[in-house]
C-alpha positions in Angstrom: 10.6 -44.6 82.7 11.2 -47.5 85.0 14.3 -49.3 84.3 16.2 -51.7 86.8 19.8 -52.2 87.3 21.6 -54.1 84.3 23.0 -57.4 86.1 23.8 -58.4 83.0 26.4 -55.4 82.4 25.1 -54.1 78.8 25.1 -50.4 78.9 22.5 -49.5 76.2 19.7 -49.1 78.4 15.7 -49.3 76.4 15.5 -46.0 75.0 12.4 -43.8 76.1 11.2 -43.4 72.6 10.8 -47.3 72.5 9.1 -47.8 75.5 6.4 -45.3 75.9 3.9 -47.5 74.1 4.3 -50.5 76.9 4.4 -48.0 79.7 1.4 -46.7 79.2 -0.5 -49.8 78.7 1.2 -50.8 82.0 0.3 -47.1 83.9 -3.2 -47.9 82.7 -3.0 -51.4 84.1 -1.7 -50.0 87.5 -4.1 -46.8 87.9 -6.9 -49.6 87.6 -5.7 -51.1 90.3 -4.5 -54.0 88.6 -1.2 -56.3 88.0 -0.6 -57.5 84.6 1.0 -61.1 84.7 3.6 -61.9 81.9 4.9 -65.7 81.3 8.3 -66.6 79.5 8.5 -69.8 77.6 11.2 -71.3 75.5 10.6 -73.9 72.8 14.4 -74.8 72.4 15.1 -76.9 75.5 17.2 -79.9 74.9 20.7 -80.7 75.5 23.2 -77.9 77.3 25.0 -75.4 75.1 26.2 -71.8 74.8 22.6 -70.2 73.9 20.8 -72.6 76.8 23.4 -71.4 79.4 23.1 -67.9 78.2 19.1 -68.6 78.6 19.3 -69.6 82.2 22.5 -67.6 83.0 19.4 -64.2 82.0 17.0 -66.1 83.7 18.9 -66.5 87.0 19.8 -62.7 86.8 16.4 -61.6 86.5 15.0 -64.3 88.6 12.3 -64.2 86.2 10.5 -68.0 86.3 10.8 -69.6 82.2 8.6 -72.6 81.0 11.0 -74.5 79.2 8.0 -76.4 76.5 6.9 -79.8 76.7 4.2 -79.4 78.9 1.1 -78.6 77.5 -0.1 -75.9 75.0 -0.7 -72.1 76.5 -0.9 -69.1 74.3 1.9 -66.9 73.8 1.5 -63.5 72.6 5.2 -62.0 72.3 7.4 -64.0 69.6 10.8 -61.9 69.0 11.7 -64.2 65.9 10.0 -63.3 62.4 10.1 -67.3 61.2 8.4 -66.6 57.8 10.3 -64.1 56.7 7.4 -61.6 56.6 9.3 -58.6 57.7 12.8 -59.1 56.8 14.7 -62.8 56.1 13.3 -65.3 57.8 14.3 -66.6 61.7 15.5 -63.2 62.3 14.4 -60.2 65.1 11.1 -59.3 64.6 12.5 -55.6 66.0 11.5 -53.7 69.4 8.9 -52.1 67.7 6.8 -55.1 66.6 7.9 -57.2 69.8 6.5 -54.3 71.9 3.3 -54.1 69.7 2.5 -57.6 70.6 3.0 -56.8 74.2 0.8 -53.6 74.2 -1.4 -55.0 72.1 -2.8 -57.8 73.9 -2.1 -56.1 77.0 -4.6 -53.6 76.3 -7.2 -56.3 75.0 -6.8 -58.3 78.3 -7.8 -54.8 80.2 -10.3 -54.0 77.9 -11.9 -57.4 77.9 -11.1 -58.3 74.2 -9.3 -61.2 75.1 -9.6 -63.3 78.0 -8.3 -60.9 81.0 -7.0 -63.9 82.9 -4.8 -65.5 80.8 -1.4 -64.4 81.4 0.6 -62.2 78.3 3.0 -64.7 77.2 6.6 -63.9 75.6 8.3 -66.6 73.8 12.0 -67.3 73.4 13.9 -69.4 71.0 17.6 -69.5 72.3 19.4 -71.7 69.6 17.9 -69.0 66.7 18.5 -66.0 68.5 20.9 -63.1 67.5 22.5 -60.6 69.8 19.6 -58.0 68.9 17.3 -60.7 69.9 19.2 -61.6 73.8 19.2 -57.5 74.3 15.4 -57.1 73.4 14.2 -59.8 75.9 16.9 -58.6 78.3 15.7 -55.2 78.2 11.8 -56.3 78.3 12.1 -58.8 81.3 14.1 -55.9 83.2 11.7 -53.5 81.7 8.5 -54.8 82.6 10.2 -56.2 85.9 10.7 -53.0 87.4 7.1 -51.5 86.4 4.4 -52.3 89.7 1.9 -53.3 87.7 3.6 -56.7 86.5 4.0 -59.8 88.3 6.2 -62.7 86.4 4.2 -66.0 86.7 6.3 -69.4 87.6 5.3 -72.3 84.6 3.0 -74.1 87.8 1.0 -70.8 87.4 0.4 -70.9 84.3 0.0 -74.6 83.4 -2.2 -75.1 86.7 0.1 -77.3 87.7 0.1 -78.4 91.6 3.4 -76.9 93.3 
């Protein structure tokens, strides 16, 4: 299992159960040869408070680059919060498990060629909704995914094709 340091001090590490799923898909990506890039975005950006801090405070540990929105649109494929309701009440954690899904699954389509192999697997964060399940989760997957070879963290420029 690849798991980094915790500069965040929580000491409930991803389980290995959990995980298995995304490191496979990211083995495969790596015995291809290839890198699997990974985008963070936020839609929540607005004025400074608790959650935003605690955003850029993970951020800054991980040195892990976030789009904070107002760009332009670009897919995201990884949404922790479950805002309908359809699994359990509504703006609450989607879970590991169906977080991870996402991940894997278009992961594995962007190897495959089922989906557009060049467009980066985004993950999307809502700080001023999200519960202390939700912070660990994406703390655990950005340290998670960091560690593994085959993933690379594109800045927002990167993504957006935006001129540095």
């Amino acid at each position: 299992m690849y798991e980094a340091a915790d500069p965040l001090g929580h000491s409930n590490p991803p389980t290995d159960t959990l995980w298995v799923a995304l490191n496979a898909e990211l083995d495969a990506w790596a015995a291809a040869g290839r890198t699997a890039t990974l985008w963070w975005r936020d839609d929540d950006a607005g004025a400074m408070n608790d959650a935003l801090d605690r955003l850029l405070r993970l951020r800054g540990a991980r040195d892990v680059p976030i789009a904070l929105a107002g760009l332009r649109q670009n897919n995201v494929h990884i949404d922790p919060i479950d805002w309908r309701g359809r699994h359990g009440p509504a703006q609450t954690f989607v879970g590991a498990a169906r977080a991870i899904d996402a991940a894997v699954d278009h992961l594995a389509a962007r190897r495959t060629g089922t989906a557009d192999s060049e467009e980066a697997t985004g993950l999307m964060t809502h700080h001023l909704v999200q519960d202390d399940e939700t912070w660990q989760f994406v703390e655990q997957f950005i340290a998670h995914t960091q560690a593994h070879p085959a993933v690379r963290w594109l800045a927002a420029a990167d993504v957006f094709g935006l001129e540095p």
